[in-house]
C-alpha positions as CSV (number, residue, x, y, z in Angstrom):
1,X,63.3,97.3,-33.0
2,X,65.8,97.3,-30.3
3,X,69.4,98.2,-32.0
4,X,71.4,97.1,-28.9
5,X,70.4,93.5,-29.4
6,X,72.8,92.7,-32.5
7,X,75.7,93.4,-34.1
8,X,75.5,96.4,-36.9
9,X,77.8,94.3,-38.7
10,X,75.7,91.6,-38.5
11,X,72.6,92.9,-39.9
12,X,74.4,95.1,-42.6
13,X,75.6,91.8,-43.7
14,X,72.5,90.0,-44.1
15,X,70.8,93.2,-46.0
16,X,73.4,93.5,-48.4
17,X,73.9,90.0,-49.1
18,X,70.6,88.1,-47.6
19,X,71.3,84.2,-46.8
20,X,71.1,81.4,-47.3
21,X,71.1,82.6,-50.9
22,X,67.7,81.6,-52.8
23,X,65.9,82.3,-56.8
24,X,62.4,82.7,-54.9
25,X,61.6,81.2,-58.5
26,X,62.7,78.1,-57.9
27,X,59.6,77.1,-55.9
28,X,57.8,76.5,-58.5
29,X,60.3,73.7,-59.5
30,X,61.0,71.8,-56.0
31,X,60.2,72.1,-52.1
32,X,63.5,72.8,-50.0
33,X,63.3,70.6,-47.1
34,X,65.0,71.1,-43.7
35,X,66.2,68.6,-42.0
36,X,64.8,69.2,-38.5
37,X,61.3,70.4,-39.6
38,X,60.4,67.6,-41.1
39,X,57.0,66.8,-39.3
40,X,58.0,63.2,-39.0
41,X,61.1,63.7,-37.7
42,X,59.8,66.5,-34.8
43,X,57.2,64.3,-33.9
44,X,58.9,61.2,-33.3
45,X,62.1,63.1,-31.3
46,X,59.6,65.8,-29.7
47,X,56.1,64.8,-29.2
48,X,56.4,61.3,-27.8
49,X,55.0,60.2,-31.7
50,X,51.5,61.8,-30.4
51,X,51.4,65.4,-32.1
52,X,48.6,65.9,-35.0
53,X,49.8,69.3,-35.7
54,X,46.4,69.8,-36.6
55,X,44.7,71.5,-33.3
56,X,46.2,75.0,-33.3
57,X,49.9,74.1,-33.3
58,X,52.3,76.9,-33.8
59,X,56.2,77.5,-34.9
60,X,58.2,80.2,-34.5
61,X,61.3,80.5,-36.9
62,X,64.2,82.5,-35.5
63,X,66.3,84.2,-37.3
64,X,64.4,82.6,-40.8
65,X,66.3,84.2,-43.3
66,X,65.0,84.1,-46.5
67,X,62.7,81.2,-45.5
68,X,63.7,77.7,-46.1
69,X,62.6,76.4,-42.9
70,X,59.6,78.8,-42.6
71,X,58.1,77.8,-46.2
72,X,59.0,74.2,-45.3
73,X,57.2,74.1,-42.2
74,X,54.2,76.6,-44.1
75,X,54.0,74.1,-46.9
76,X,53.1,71.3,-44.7
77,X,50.9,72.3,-42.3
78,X,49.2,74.3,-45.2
79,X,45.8,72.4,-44.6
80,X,45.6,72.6,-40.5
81,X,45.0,75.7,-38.5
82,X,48.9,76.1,-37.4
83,X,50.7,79.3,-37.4
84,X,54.1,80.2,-38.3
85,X,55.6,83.2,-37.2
86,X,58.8,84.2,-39.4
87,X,61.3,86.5,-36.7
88,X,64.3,87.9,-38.9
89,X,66.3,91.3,-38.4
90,X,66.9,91.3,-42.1
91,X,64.4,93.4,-44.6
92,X,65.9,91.8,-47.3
93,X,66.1,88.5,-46.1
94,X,62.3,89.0,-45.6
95,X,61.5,89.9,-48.9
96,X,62.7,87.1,-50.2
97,X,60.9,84.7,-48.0
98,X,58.0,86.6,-48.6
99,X,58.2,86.5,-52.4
100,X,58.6,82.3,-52.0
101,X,55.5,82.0,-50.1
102,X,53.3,84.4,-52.5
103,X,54.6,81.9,-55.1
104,X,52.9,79.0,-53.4
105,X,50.2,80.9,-52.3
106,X,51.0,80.1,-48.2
107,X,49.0,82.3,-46.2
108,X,49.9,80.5,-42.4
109,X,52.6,82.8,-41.9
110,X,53.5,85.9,-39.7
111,X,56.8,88.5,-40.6
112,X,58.0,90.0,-38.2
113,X,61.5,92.1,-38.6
114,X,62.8,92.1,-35.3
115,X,65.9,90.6,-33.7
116,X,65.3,87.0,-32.0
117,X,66.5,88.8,-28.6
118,X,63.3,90.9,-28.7
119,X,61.1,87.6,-28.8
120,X,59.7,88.4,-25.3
121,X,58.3,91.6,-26.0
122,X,57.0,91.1,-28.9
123,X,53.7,89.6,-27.7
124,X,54.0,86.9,-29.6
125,X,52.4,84.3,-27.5
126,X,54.0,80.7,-26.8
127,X,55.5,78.4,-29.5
128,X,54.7,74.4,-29.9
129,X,58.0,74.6,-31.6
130,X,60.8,76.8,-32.0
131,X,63.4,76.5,-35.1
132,X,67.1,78.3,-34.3
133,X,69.1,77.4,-37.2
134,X,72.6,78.9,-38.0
135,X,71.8,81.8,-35.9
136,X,72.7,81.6,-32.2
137,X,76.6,80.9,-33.0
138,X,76.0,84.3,-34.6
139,X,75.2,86.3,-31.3
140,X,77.4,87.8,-29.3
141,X,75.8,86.4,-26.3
142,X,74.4,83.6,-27.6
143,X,73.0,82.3,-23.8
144,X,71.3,85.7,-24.1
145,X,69.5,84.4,-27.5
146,X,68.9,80.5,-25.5
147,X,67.1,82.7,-23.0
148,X,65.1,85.0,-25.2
149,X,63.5,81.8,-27.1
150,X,62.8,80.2,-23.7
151,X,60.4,82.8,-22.4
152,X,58.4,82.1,-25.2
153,X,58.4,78.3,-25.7
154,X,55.2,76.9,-24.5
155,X,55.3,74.5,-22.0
156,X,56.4,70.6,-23.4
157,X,57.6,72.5,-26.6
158,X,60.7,71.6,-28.4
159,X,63.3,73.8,-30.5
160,X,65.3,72.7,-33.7
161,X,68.7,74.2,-34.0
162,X,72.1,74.5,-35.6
163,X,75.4,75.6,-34.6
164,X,78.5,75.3,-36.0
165,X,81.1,71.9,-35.1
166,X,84.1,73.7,-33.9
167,X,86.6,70.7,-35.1
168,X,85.1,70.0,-38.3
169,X,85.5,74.1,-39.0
170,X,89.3,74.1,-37.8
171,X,90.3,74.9,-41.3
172,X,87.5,77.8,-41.8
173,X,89.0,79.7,-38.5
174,X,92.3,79.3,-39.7
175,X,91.1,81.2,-43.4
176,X,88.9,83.7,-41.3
177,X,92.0,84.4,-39.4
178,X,94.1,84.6,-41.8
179,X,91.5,87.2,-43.9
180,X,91.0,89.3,-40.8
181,X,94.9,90.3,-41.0
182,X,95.1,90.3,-44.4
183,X,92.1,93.3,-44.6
184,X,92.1,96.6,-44.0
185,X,89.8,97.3,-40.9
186,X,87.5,99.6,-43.2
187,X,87.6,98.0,-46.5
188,X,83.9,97.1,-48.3
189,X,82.1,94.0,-47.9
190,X,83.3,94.0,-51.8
191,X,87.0,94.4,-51.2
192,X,87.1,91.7,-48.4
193,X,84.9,89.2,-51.1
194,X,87.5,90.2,-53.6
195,X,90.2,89.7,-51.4
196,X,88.9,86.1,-50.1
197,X,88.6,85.2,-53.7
198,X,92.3,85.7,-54.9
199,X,93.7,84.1,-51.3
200,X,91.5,81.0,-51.9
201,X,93.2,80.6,-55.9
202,X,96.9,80.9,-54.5
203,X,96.8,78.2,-51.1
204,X,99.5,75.9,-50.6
205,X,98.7,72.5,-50.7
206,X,100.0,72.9,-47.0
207,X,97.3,74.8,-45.6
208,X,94.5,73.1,-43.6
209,X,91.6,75.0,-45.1
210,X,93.2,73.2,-48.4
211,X,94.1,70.0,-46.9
212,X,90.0,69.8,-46.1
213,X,88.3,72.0,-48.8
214,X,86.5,68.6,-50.1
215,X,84.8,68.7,-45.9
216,X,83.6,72.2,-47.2
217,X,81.6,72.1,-50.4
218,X,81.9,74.9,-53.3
219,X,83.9,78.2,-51.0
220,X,83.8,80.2,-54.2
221,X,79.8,79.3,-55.5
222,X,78.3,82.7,-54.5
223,X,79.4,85.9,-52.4
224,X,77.0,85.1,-49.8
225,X,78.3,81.7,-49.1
226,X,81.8,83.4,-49.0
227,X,81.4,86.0,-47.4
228,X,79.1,84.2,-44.1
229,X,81.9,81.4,-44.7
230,X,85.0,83.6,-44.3
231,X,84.4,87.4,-43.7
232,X,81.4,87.2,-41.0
233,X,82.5,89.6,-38.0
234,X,80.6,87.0,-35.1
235,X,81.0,83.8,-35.3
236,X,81.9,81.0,-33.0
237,X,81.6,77.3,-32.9
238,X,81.2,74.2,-30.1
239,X,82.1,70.7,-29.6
240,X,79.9,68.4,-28.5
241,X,80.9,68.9,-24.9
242,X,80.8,72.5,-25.0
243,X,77.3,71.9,-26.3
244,X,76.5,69.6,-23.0
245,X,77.9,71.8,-21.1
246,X,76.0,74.6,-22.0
247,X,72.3,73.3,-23.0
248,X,72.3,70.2,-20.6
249,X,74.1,71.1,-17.6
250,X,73.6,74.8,-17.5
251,X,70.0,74.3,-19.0
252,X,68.3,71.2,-18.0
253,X,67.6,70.4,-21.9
254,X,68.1,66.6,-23.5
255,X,70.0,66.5,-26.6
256,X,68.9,64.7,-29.7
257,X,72.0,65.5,-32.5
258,X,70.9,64.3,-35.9
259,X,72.9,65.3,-39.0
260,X,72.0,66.3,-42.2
261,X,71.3,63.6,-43.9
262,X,72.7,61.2,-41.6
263,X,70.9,60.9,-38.4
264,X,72.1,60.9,-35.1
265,X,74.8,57.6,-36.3
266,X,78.0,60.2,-36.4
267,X,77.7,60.5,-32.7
268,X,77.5,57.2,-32.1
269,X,81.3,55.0,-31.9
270,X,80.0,52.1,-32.3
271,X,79.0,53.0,-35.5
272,X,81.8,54.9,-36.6
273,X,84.5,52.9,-35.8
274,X,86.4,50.5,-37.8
275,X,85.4,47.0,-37.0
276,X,88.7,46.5,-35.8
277,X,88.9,49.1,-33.5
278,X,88.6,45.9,-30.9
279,X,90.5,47.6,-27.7
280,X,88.6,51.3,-28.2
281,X,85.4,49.2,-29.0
282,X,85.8,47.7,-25.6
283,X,85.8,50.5,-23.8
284,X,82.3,51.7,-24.9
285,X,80.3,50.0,-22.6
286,X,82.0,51.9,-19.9
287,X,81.2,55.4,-21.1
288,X,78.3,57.7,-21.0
289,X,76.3,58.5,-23.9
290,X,77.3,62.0,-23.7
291,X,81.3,61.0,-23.9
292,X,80.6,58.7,-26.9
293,X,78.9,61.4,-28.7
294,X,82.0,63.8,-28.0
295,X,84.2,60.7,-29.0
296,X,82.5,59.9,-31.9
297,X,82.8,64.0,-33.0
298,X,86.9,63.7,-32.9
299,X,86.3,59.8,-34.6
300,X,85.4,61.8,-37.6
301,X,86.3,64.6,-37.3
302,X,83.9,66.2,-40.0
303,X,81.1,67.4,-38.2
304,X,80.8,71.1,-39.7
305,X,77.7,72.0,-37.5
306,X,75.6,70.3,-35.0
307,X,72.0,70.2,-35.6
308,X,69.7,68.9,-33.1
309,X,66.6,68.6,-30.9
310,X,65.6,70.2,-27.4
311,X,63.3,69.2,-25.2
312,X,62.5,68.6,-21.6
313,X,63.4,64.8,-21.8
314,X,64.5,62.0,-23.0
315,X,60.5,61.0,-22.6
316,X,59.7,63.4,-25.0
317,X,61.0,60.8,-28.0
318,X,58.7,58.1,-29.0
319,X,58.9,54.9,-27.0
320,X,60.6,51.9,-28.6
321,X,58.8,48.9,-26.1
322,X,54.9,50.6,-26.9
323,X,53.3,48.1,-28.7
324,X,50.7,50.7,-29.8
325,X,53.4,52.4,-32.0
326,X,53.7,52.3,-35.7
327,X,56.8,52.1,-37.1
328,X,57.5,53.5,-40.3
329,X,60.4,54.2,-42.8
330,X,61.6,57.5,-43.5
331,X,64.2,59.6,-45.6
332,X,64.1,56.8,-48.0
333,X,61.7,54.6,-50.6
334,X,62.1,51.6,-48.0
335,X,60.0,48.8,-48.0
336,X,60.3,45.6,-45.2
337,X,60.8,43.4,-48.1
338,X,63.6,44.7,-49.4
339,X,65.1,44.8,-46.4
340,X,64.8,41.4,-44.9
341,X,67.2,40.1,-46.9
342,X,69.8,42.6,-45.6
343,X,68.5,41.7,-42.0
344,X,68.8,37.9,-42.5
345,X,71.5,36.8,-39.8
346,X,73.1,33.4,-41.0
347,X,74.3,31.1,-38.7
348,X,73.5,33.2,-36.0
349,X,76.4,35.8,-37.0
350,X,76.1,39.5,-37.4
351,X,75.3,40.7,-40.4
352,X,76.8,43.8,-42.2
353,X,74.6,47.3,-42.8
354,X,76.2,48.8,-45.9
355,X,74.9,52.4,-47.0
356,X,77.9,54.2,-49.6
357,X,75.9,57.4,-49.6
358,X,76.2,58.0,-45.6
359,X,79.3,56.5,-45.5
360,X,78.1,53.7,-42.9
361,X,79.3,50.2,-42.8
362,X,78.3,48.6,-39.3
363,X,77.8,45.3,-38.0
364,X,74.6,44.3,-36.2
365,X,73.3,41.6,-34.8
366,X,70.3,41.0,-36.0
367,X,68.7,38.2,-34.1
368,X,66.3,35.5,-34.8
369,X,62.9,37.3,-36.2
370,X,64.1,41.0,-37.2
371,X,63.7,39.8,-41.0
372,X,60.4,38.7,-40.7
373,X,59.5,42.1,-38.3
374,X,60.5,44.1,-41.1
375,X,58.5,42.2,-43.5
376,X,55.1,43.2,-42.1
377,X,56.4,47.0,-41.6
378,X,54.1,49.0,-44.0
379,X,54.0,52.2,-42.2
380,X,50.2,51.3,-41.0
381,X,50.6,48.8,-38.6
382,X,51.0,48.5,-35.1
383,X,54.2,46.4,-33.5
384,X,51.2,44.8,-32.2
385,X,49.7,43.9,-35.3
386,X,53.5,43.3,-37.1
387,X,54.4,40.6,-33.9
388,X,50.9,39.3,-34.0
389,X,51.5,38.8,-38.5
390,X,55.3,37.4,-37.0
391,X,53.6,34.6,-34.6
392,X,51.1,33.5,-37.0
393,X,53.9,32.6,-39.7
394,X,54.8,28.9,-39.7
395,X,58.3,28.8,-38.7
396,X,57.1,30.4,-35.6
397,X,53.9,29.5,-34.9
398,X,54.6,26.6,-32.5
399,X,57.2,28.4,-30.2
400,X,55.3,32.2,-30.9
401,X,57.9,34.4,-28.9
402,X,55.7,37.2,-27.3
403,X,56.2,41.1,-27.1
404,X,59.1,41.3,-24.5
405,X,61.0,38.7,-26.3
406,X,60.5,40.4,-30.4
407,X,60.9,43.6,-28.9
408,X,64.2,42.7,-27.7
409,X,65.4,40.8,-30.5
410,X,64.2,43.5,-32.9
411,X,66.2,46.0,-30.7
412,X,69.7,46.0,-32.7
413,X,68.0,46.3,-36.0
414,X,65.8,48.9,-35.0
415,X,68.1,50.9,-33.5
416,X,70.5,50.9,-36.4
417,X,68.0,51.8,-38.8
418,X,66.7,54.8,-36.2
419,X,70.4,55.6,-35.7
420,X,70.2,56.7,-39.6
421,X,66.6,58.2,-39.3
422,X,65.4,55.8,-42.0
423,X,62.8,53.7,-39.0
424,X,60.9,56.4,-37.1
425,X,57.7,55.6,-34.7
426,X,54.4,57.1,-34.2
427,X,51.8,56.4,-31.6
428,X,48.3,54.6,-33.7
429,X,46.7,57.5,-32.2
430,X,48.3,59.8,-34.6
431,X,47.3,59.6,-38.2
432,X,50.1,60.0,-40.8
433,X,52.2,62.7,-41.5
């Protein structure tokens, strides 16, 4: 292992307190999913809706920790011939991924404790896909980290990863700044948890970390949470343009952002603002999608990290226009008959997409057939075989619309419910996931 590659801080941290905090003994109560490893998800924004994952695929995780998105990806490609190689500078950390795998009895995966910034030397070979979660930001050149993962991506690979949102963690530098003078330069990892504990009881109402804790979840649930939260000696944090700038224009890479839980819709004004946000709404159509997504970021202003795909293009998603794709629902027990309803346009108005748990109320217009579309969406078939089920229902069946026109009068709806990852595509090539 190469000690000039990280931080001592760094790794002292992570063996004394190993993150993200996990009871290996909990696996055998429930699966922790990851959001980006979701095979799904990766193969409709990376693999064009074609990848198996069945014909020697393999995964690098970087910087795994103790394992969540390592026994994820493990857990479902248990039954194919895929590899996963967990990279982690942590013994510890290790351990504890290791004891969660024994207890499922996974036997697809590779430890390896190394930094991430050794990748290319390890002889690892070339990745399908490359997880990066909550780790770069944590680098103290974190271009240097980018680089070290590139050299061993295979070529039309894709990479998962997570930084931190520099505005919706305003209130988080403000507490680590505040810590940082408030600590004696060598006090313990126990003094400054100690230390964090009593500032956090005693903040005015004033402060902004206070003013937002209810953006942070539970501070004070576990030392580890506080202390990579607070007290971690590297960390740093991007906007959405500082992202562009550095993985698209310095890089080459397209951006798919998609947050936890509430797809890539955050990003996206029109979805975000008020419906009566007229004169900003107007100015949409003259902006780039890389300036809405920024926009959209200071809209809401409670973007904590930014999680997202990379690949070589925008071609690498799967095609919305391919009539050989399946589309199916996601993230959710959906089904196209409960749906239609929602997707019924009256009088040839917009109708309203209401989800409480997101925090999404859009309107969309919803055309002439998207109800009955979603009707004959089971996950199975085709658009194909859905706008072939569409003609042959009576109201339609004397003026069918063909595949250019449902496609585009599907378009709205579709794109909404992508915009939340609850509609994904894959090509009929490609059995299910």
């Amino acid at each position: 292992m190469n000690n000039q590659n990280y931080l001592a801080d760094v790794k002292a941290q992570y063996e004394h307190l190993p993150y993200p905090p996990v009871d290996p003994q909990d696996e055998k109560k429930r699966l922790q999913r990851t959001w980006l490893e979701d095979l799904p998800m990766m193969n409709h924004y990376c693999f064009q809706g074609k990848q198996s994952f069945r014909q020697g695929f393999r995964a690098l995780v970087a910087g795994g920790g103790t394992g969540d998105a390592t026994i994820f990806l493990a857990e479902q490609l248990r039954a194919t011939d895929a590899e996963i190689v967990h990279l982690d500078l942590s013994a510890a950390s290790i351990a504890i991924a290791r004891e969660r795998a024994a207890l499922r009895g996974l036997n697809n995966i590779r430890w390896i404790e190394d930094s991430l910034l050794n990748a290319p030397d390890l002889g690892l070979g070339k990745f399908d896909y490359i997880n990066c979660c909550g780790v770069l930001h944590h680098l103290a050149d974190p271009d240097a980290g980018l680089r070290a993962l590139q050299a061993v991506l295979a070529d039309g690979g894709a990479m998962g990863v997570m930084v931190y949102g520099a505005i919706g963690r305003f209130g988080i530098y403000q507490m680590q700044a505040m810590l940082r003078l408030a600590n004696a330069a060598d006090a313990s990892a126990d003094a400054k948890i100690a230390q964090a504990r009593a500032l956090l009881s005693v903040l005015p109402a004033s402060n902004w970390f206070k003013r937002g804790e209810d953006l942070y979840g539970d501070s004070r649930k576990g030392d580890a949470d506080l202390y990579d939260m607070f007290l971690h000696s590297q960390d740093r944090a991007y906007t959405v343009e500082q992202l562009y700038a550095w993985l698209a224009d310095q890089h080459g890479y397209h951006i798919t952002l998609s947050d936890i839980h509430r797809g890539r819709f955050p990003y996206l004004p029109a979805m975000t603002l008020r419906q009566d946000a007229t004169l900003m709404r107007a100015s949409l159509a003259g902006m780039s999608a890389r300036a809405q997504h920024a926009l959209s970021e200071l809209i809401l202003g409670d973007l904590l990290r930014h999680t997202f795909y990379l690949t070589g293009s925008v071609a690498a998603t799967a095609a919305y226009g391919d009539a050989q794709m399946i589309p199916f629902f996601f993230h959710e027990p959906l089904t196209g008959a409960a749906l239609a309803p929602v997707f019924t346009s009256r009088d040839g108005k917009p109708i309203t997409l209401h989800h409480p748990f997101l925090g999404l109320t859009t309107q969309i217009d919803a055309g002439t057939y998207s109800a009955t579309i979603l009707r004959h969406v089971d996950g199975r078939r085709t658009f194909q075989q859905v706008f072939d089920l569409v003609r042959a229902e009576p109201a339609w069946r004397h003026d069918a619309p063909d595949n250019t026109a449902l496609f585009a009068d599907f378009r709205a709806s579709y794109d909404a419910l992508n915009a939340i990852e609850r509609l994904l595509l894959r090509h009929a090539s490609c059995p299910a996931l």
